[in-house]
MARPA-191426 format. One record per residue (C-alpha): residue number from 1; residue in three letters; y, z, x. Coordinates in nm, 3 decimals, always signed. Example, Ala and Ser with C-alpha at 12.3 -4.5 7.8 and 13.67 -1.06 7.14 Angstrom:
% residues 2
+--------+-------+---------+---------+---------+
| sedren | marnu |       Y |       Z |       X |
+--------+-------+---------+---------+---------+
|      1 |   ala |  -0.450 |  +0.780 |  +1.230 |
|      2 |   ser |  -0.106 |  +0.714 |  +1.367 |
+--------+-------+---------+---------+---------+
This chain:
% residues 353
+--------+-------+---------+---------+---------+
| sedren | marnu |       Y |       Z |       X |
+--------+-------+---------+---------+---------+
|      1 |   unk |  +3.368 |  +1.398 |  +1.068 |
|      2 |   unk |  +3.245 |  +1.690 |  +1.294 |
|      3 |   unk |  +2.994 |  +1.625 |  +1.579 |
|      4 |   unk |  +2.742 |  +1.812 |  +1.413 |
|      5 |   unk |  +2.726 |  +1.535 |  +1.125 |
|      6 |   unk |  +2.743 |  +1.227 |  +1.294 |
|      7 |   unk |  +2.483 |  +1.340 |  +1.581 |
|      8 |   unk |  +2.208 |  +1.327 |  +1.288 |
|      9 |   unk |  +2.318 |  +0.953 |  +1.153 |
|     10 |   unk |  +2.306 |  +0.630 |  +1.300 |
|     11 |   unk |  +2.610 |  +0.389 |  +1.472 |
|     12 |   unk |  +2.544 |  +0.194 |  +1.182 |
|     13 |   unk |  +2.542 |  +0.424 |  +0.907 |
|     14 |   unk |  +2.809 |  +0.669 |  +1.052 |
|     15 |   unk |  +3.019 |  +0.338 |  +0.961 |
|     16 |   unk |  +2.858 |  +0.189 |  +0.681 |
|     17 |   unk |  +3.205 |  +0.200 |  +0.459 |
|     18 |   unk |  +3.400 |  +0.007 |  +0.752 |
|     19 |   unk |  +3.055 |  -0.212 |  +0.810 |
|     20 |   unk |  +3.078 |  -0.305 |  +0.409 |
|     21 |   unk |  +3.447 |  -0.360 |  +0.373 |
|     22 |   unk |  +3.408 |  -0.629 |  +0.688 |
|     23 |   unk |  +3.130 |  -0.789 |  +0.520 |
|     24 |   unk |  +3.330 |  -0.799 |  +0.154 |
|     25 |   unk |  +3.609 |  -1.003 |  +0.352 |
|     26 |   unk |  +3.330 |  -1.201 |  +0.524 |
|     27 |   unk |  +3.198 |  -1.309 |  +0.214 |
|     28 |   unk |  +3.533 |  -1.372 |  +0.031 |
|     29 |   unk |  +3.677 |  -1.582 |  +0.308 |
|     30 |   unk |  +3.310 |  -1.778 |  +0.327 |
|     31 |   unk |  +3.325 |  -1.841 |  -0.066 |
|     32 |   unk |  +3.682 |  -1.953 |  -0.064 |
|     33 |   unk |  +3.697 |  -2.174 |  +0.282 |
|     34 |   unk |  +3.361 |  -2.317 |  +0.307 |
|     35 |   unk |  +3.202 |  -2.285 |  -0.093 |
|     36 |   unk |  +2.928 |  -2.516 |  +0.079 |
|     37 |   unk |  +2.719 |  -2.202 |  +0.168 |
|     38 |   unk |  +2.695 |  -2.035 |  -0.163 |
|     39 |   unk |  +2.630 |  -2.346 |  -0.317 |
|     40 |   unk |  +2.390 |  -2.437 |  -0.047 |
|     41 |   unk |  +2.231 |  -2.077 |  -0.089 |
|     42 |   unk |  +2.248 |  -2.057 |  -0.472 |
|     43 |   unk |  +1.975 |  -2.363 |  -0.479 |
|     44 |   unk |  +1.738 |  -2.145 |  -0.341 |
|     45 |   unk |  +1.614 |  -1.961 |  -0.652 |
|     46 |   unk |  +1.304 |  -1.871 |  -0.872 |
|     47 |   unk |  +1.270 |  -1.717 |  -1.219 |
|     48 |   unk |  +1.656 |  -1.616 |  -1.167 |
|     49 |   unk |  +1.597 |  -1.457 |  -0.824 |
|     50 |   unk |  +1.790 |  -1.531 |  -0.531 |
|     51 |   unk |  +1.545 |  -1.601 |  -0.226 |
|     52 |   unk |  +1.724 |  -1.572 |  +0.037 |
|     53 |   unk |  +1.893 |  -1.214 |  -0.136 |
|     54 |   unk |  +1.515 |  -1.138 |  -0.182 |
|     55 |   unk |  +1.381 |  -1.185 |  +0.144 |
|     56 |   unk |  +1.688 |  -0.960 |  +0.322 |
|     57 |   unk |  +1.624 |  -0.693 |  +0.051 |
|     58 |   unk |  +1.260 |  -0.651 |  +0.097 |
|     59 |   unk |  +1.409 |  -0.629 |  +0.458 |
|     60 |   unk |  +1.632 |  -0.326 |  +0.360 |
|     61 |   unk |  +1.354 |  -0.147 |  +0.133 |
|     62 |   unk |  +1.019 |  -0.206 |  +0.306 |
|     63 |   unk |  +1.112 |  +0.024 |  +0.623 |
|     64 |   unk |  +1.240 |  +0.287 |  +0.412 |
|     65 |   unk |  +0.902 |  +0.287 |  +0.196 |
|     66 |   unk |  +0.723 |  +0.338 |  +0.509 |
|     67 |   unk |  +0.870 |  +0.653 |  +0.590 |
|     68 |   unk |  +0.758 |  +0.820 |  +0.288 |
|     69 |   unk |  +0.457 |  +1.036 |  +0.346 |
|     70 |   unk |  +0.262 |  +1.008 |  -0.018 |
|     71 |   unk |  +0.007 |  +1.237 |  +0.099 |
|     72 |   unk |  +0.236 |  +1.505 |  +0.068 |
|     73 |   unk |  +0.241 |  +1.554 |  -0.254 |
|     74 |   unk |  -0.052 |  +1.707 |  -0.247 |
|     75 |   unk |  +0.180 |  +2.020 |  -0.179 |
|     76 |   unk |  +0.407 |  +1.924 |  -0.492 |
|     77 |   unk |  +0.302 |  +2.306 |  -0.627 |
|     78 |   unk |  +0.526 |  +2.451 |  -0.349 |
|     79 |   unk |  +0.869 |  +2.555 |  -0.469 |
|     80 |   unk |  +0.828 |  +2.394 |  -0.781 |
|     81 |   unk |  +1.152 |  +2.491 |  -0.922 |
|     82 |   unk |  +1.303 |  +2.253 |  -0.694 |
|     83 |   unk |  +1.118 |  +1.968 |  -0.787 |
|     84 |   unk |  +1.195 |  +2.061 |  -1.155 |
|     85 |   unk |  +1.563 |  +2.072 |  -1.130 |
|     86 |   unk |  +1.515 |  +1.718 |  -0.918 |
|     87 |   unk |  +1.320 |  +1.570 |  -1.143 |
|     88 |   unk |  +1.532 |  +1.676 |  -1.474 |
|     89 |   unk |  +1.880 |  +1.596 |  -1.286 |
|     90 |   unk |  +1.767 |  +1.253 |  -1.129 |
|     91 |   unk |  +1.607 |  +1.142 |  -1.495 |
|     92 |   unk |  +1.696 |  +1.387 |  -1.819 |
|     93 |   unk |  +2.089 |  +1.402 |  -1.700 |
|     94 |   unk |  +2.223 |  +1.137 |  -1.397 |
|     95 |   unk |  +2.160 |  +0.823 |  -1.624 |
|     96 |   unk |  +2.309 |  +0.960 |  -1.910 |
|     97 |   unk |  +2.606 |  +1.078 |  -1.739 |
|     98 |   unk |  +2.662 |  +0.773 |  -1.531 |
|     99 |   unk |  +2.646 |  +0.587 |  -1.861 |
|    100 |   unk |  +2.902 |  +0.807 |  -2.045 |
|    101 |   unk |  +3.189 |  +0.883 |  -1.752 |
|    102 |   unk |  +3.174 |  +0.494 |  -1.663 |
|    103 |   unk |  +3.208 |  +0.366 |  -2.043 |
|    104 |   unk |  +3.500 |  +0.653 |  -2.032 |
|    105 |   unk |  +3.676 |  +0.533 |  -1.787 |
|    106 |   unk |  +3.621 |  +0.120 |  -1.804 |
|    107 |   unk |  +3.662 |  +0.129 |  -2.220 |
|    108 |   unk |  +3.938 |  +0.437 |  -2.226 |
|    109 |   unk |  +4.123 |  +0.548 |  -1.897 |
|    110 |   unk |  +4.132 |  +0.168 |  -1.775 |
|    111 |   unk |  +4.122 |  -0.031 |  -2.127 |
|    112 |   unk |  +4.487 |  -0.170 |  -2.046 |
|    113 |   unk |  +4.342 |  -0.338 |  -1.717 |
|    114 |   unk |  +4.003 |  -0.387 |  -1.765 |
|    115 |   unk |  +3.940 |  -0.678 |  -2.021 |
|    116 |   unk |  +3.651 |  -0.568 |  -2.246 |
|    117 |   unk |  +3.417 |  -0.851 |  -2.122 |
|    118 |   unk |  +3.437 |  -0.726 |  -1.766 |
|    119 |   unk |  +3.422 |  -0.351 |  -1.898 |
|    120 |   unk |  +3.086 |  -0.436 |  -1.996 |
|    121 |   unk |  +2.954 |  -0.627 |  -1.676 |
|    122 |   unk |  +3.073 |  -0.292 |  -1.507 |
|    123 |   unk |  +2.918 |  -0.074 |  -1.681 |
|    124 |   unk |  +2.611 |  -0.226 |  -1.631 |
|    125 |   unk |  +2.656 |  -0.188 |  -1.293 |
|    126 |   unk |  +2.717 |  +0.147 |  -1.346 |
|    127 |   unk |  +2.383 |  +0.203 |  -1.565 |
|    128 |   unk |  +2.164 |  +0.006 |  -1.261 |
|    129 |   unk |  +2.289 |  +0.277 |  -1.022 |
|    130 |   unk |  +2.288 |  +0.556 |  -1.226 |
|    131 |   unk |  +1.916 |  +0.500 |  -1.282 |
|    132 |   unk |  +1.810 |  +0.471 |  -0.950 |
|    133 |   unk |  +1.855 |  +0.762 |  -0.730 |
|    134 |   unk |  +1.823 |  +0.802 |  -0.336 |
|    135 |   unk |  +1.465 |  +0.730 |  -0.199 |
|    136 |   unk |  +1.602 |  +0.663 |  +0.163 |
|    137 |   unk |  +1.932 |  +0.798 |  +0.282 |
|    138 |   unk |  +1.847 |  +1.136 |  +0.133 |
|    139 |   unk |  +1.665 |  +1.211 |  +0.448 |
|    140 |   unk |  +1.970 |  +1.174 |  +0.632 |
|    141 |   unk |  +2.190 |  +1.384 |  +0.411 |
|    142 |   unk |  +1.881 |  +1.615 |  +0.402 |
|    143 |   unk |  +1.854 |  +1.650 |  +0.758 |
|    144 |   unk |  +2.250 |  +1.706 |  +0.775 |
|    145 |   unk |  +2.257 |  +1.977 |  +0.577 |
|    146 |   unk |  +1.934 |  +2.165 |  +0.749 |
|    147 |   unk |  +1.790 |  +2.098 |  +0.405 |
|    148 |   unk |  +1.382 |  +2.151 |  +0.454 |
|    149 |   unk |  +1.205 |  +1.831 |  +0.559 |
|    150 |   unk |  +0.845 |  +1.885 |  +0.429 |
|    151 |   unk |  +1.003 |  +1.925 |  +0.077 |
|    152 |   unk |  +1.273 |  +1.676 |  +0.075 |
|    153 |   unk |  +0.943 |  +1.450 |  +0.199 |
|    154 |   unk |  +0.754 |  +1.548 |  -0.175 |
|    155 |   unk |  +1.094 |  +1.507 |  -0.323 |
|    156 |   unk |  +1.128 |  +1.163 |  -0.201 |
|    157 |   unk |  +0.780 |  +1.085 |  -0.297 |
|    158 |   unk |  +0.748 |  +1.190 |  -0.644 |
|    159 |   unk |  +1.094 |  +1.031 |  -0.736 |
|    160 |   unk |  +0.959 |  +0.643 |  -0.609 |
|    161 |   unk |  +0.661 |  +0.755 |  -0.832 |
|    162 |   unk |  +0.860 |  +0.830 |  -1.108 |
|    163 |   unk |  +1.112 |  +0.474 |  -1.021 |
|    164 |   unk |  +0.787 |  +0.305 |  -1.148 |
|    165 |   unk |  +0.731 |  +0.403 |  -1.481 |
|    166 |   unk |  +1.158 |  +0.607 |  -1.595 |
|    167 |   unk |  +1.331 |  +0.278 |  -1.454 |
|    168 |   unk |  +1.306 |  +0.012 |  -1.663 |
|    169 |   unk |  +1.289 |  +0.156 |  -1.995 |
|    170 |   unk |  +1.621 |  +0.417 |  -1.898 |
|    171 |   unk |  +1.744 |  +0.045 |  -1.754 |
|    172 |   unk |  +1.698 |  -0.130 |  -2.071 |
|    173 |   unk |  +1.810 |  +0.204 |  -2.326 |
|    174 |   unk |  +2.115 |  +0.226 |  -2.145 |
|    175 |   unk |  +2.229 |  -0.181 |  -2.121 |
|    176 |   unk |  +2.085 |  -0.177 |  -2.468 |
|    177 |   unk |  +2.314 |  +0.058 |  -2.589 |
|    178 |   unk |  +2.619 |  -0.073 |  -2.333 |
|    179 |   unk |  +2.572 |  -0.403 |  -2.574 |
|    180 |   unk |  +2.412 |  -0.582 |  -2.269 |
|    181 |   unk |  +2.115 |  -0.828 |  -2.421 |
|    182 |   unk |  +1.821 |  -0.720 |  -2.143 |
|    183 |   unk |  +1.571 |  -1.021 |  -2.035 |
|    184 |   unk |  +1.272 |  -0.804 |  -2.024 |
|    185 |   unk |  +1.050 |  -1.025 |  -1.866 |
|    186 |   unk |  +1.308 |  -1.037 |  -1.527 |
|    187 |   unk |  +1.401 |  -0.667 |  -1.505 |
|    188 |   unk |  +0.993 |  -0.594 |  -1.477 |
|    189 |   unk |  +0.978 |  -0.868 |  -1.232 |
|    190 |   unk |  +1.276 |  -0.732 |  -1.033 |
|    191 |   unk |  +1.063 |  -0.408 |  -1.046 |
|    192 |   unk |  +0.752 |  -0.526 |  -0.922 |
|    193 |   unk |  +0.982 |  -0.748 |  -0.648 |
|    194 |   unk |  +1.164 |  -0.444 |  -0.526 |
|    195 |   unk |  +0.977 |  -0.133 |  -0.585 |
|    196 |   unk |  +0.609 |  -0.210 |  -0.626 |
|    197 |   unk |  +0.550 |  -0.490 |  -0.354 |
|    198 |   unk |  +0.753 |  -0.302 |  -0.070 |
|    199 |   unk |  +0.616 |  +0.058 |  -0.171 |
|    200 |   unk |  +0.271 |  -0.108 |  -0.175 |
|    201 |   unk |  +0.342 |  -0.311 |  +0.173 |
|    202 |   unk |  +0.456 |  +0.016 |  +0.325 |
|    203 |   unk |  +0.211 |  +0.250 |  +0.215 |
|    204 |   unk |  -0.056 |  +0.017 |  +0.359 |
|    205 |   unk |  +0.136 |  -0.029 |  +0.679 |
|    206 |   unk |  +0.191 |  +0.362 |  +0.714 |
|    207 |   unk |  -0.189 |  +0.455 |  +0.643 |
|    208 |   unk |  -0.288 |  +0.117 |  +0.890 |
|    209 |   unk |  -0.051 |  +0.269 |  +1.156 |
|    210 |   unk |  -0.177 |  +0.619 |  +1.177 |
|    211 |   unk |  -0.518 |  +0.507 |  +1.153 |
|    212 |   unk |  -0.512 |  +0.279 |  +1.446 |
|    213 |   unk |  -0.187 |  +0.437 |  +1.637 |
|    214 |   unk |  -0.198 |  +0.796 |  +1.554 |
|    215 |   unk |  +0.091 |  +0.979 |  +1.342 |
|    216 |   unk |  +0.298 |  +1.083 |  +1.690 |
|    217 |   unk |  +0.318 |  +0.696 |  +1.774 |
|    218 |   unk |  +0.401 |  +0.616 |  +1.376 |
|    219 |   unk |  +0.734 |  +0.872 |  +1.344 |
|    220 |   unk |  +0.841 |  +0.840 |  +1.706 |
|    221 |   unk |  +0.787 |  +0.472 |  +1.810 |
|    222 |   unk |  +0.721 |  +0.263 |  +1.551 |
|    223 |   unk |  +0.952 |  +0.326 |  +1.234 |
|    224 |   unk |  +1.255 |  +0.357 |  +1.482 |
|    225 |   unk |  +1.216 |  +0.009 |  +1.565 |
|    226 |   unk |  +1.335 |  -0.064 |  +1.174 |
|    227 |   unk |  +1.624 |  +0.163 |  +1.158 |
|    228 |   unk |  +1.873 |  -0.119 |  +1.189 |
|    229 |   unk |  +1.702 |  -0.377 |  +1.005 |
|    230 |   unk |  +1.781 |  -0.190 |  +0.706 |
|    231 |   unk |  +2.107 |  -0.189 |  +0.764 |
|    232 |   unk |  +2.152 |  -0.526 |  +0.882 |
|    233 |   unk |  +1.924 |  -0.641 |  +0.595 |
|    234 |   unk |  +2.200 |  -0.493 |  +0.392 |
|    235 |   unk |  +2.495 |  -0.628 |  +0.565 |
|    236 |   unk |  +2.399 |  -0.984 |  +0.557 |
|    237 |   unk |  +2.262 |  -0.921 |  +0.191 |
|    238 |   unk |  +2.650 |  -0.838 |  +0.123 |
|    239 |   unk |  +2.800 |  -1.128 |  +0.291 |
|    240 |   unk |  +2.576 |  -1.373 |  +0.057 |
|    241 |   unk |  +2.716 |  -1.177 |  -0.239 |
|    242 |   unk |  +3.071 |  -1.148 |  -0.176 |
|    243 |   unk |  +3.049 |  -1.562 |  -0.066 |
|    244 |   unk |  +2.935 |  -1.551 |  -0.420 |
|    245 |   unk |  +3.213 |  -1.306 |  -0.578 |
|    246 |   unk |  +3.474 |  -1.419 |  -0.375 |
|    247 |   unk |  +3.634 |  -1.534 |  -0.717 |
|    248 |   unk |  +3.579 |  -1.255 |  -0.904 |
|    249 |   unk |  +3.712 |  -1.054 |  -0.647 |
|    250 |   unk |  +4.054 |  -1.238 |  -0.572 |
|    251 |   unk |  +4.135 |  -1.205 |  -0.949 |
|    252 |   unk |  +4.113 |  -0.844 |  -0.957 |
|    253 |   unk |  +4.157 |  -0.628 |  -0.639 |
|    254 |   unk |  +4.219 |  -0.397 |  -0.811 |
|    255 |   unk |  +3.873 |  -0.344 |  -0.989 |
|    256 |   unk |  +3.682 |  -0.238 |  -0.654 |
|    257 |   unk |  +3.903 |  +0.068 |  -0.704 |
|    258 |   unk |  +3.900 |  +0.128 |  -1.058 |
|    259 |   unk |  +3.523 |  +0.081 |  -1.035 |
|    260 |   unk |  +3.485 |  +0.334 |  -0.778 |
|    261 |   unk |  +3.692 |  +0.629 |  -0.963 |
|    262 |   unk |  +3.396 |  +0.691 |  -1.186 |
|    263 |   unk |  +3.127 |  +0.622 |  -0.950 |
|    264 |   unk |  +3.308 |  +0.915 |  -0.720 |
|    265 |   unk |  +3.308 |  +1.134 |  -0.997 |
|    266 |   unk |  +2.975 |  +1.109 |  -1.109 |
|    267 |   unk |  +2.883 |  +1.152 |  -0.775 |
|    268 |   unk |  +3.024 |  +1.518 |  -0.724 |
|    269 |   unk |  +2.888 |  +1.597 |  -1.107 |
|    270 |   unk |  +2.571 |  +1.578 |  -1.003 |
|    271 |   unk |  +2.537 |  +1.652 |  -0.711 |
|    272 |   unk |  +2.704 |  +2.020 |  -0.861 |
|    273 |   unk |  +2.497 |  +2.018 |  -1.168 |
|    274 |   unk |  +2.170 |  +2.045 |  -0.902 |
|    275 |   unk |  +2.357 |  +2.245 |  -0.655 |
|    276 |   unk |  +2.431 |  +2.537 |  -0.865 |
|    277 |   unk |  +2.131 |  +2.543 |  -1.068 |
|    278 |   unk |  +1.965 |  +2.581 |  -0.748 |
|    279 |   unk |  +2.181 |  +2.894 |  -0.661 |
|    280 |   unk |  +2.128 |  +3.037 |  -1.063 |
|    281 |   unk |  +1.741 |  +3.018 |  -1.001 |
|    282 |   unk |  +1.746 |  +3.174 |  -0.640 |
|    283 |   unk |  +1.607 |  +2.901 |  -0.451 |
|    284 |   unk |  +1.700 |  +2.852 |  -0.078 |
|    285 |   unk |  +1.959 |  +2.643 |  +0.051 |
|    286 |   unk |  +1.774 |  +2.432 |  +0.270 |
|    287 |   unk |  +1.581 |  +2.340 |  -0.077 |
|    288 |   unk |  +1.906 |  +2.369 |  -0.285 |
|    289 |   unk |  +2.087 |  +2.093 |  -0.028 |
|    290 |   unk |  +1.841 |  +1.830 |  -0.065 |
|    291 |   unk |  +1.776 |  +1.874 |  -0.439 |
|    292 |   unk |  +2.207 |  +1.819 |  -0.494 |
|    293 |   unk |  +2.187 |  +1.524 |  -0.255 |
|    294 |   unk |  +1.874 |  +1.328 |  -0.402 |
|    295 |   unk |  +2.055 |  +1.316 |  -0.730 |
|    296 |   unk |  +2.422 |  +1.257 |  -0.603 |
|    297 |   unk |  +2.307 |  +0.953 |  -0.371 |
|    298 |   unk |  +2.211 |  +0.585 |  -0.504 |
|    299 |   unk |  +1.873 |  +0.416 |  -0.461 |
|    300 |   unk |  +2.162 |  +0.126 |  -0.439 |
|    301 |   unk |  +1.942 |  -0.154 |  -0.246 |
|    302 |   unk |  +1.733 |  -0.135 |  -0.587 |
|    303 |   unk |  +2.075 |  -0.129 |  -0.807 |
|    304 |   unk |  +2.182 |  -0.466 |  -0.602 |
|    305 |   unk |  +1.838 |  -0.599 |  -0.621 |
|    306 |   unk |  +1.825 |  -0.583 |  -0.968 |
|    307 |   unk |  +2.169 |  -0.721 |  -1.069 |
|    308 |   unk |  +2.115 |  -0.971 |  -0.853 |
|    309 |   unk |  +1.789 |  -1.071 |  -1.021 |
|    310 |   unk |  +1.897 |  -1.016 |  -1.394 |
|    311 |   unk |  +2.310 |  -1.111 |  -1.387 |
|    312 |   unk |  +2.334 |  -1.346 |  -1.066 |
|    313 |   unk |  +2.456 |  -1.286 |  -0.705 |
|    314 |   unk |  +2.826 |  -1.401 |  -0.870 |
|    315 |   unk |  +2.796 |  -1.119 |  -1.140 |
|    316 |   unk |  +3.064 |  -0.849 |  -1.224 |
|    317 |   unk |  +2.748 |  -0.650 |  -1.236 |
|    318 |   unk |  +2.672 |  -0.739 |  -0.890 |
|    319 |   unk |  +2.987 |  -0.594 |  -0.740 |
|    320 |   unk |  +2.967 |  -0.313 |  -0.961 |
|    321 |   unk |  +2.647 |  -0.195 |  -0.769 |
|    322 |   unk |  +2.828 |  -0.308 |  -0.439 |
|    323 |   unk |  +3.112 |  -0.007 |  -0.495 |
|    324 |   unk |  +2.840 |  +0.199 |  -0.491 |
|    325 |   unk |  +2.753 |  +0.078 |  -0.146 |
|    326 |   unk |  +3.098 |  +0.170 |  -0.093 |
|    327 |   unk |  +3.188 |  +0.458 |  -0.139 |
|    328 |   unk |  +2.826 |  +0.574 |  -0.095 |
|    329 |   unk |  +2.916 |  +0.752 |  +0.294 |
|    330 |   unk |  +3.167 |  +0.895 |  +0.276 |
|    331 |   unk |  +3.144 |  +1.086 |  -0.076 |
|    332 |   unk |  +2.808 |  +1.174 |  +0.033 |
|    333 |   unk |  +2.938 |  +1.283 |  +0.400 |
|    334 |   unk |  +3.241 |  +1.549 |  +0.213 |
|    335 |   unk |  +2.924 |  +1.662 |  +0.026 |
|    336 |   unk |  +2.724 |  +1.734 |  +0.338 |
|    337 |   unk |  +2.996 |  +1.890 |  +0.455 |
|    338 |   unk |  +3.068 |  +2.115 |  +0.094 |
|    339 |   unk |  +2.704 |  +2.205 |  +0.154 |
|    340 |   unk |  +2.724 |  +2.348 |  +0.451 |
|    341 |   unk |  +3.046 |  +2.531 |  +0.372 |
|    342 |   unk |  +2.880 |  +2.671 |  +0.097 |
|    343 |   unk |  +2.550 |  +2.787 |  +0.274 |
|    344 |   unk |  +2.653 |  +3.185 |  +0.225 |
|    345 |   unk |  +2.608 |  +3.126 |  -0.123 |
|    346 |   unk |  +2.261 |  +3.166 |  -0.088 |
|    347 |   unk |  +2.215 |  +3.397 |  +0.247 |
|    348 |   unk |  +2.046 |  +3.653 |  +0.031 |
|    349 |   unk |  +1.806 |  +3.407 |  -0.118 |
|    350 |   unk |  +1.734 |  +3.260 |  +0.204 |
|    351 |   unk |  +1.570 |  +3.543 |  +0.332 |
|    352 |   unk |  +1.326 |  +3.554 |  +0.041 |
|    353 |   unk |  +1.315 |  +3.143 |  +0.068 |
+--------+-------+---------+---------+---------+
């Protein structure tokens, strides 16, 4: 990882795989030596939804809704063509693609070691993250690859707009058609939970804030203070559900790899399919960047959020949406780094950017 890269991401993030992979064995050796926890933990729930899971998620989400600047997209007519091919990869193709490489791969490539049952759990997983793409680390990736902050800002924007209204029905299609039975009534509720109560919360605390603190106090004081709750949010959010999937896990070691082969791929599909239809309409690379790594990255505290709250903490869905976590770095740190190695691709349409 060149200096370059890791002087524009956090200690925490530069090492989120190695941060994850402690907290997996954390949780394992929890659920296996002292089961008192998760069963302690696993009384504390409502309407299916873990509270204590809850509470550290809304911990994970609410500071990244904060950082979002709605007003911007007020400028949405700028570079449209950007926003189209976001807009059409994130929600025409990326769900859709997700939904067909997984079943692929868990029904075909790995039928012999996959039993069908699990198959489907993990291709549910698959469906939850394929739906939801980046609202939060894409400004890191963004900012990585020079991409162009005012428009990765409207980028970000829109997309939560459109995680309101695309997710759950895509959601439901998708498990629908996976021959998952959806409880309607939760996966709304997970929505409201996770998207509309933190994007709500943070919207309010953003314009509250400014108002009374000024923007220059808002972006340089006051959101930096949250930078590593997220992440912490996230960490002890994995140790619950690994205490949980501890189990699941010991039987088949080999599934947090087999689960992550298509995940990968899908990863560098799309983040190509936005890429290079980028380059074929002329756009700029520090609009072309952003627009490949909004797509390729995972809105995957809302994947986990919503497994949790539909399948359980102990789910084969669950740790489906925790490969993502996974593997989430460092695929999307070799496509920074393609990116940037690609940036003469569009020197000539830079200048007219």
């Amino acid at each position: 990882m060149s200096k370059e890269m890791t002087a524009g991401i956090g200690f925490f993030e530069k090492y989120l795989t190695l941060w994850v992979a402690l907290c997996m064995g954390a949780g394992i050796l929890i659920g296996k030596f002292l089961p008192v926890i998760p069963e302690f933990l696993g009384k504390f729930e409502y309407a299916q939804v873990s509270i204590p899971i809850a509470v550290l998620i809304w911990l994970m989400i609410y500071p990244m809704m904060m950082k979002v600047d709605f007003a911007s997209i007020k400028n949405v007519g700028n570079n449209p063509q950007g926003l189209y091919v976001t807009w059409m990869t994130n929600w025409l193709i990326k769900p859709f693609t997700m939904f067909g490489i997984a079943w692929f791969f868990f029904f075909v490539v790995f039928k012999a070691l996959i039993p069908a049952e699990l198959a489907r759990d993990y291709l549910a997983g698959a469906i939850l993250l394929g739906a939801a793409p980046c609202t939060a680390m894409v400004f890191v990736w963004s900012h990585l690859t020079k991409g162009r902050p005012a428009y990765t800002v409207v980028q970000v924007a829109t997309n939560d707009l459109i995680i309101l209204v695309a997710f759950t029905p895509i959601v439901a299609f998708l498990l629908g058609v996976g021959g998952v039975s959806i409880p309607w009534d939760t996966l709304i509720l997970s929505v409201v939970l996770f998207v509309v109560i933190p994007l709500s919360a943070g919207i309010a605390t953003r314009a509250w804030i400014i108002k009374h603190k000024g923007a220059d106090y808002f972006e340089q004081r006051f959101i930096p203070k949250f930078n590593n709750i997220t992440i912490i949010g996230l960490l002890l959010t994995l140790v619950i559900i690994f205490s949980f999937q501890g189990e699941v896990i010991l039987s088949n070691p080999l599934h947090i790899l087999l689960i992550a082969i298509p995940l990968t791929l899908q990863t560098f599909l799309i983040f190509f399919v936005a890429y290079v239809a980028c380059k074929l309409l002329k756009l700029p690379h520090d609009i072309a960047a952003p627009a490949g790594m909004i797509g390729a990255s995972n809105f995957f505290e809302l994947a986990v959020a919503v497994a949790v709250s539909l399948f359980g903490a102990a789910s084969p869905v669950t740790l489906a949406t925790i490969v993502g976590v996974l593997v989430e770095v460092p695929v999307m740190l070799t496509l920074v780094r393609i990116a940037n190695k690609t940036r003469h691709w569009f020197k000539e349409e830079k200048q007219h950017g």
